[in-house]
C-alpha positions, 0 to 999 in steps of 0.5 A: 467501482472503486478499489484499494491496492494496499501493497504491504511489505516486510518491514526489513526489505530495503535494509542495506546495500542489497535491500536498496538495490531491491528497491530501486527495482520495484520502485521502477516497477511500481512507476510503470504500473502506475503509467499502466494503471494511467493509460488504462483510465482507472488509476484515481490516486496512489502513493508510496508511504514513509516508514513506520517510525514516521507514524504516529496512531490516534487511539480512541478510548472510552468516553471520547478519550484519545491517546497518542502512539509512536507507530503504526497500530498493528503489531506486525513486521509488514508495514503498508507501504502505499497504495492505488486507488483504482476504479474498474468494473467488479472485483475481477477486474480489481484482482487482475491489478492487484496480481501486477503490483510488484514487491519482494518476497513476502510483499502482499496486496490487499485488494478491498472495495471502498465504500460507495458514497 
């Protein structure tokens, strides 16, 4: 079964000199999950994410109608910073990585099954 890895972080975490060594720490995490996730034959996809002054929102309206929106939707300090896309037996399994993916202080992983096609 297939599962998301959303790893969330505070939207200030790599800000400055201290928040850049941080990140070159858990980016150096984050390669090694990824070569763990690799050998164990689950890992289907992944990737780390720009910021959010990258992002731009398509909002569907009434009738069709769409607007455009500098920014991610939600209104939030966390900002999704990228994800795995992994492919493991239930969602034990699925927990079990998603307790191994690193962040700082206020980082979250949402673990969600992805519809089956």
């Amino acid at each position: 079964m297939q599962y998301m890895l959303l790893v969330y972080e505070p939207e200030d975490a790599w800000e400055g000199e201290a928040g850049q060594a941080a990140m070159q720490v858990v980016v150096a995490k984050h390669m090694a999950l990824a070569g763990e996730l690799a050998a164990q034959g689950v890992l289907l996809s992944g990737n780390g994410l720009q910021g959010t002054a990258t992002a731009t929102t398509v909002v569907m309206g009434e009738g069709g109608a769409q607007t455009l929106h500098d920014g991610p939707f939600a209104e939030t300090r966390e900002q999704l910073g990228g994800y795995y896309l992994i492919d493991v037996a239930d969602l034990d399994a699925a927990l079990a990585w998603g307790r191994k993916v690193p962040g700082v202080p206020g980082a979250k992983c949402e673990v969600r099954p992805v519809i089956a096609q």
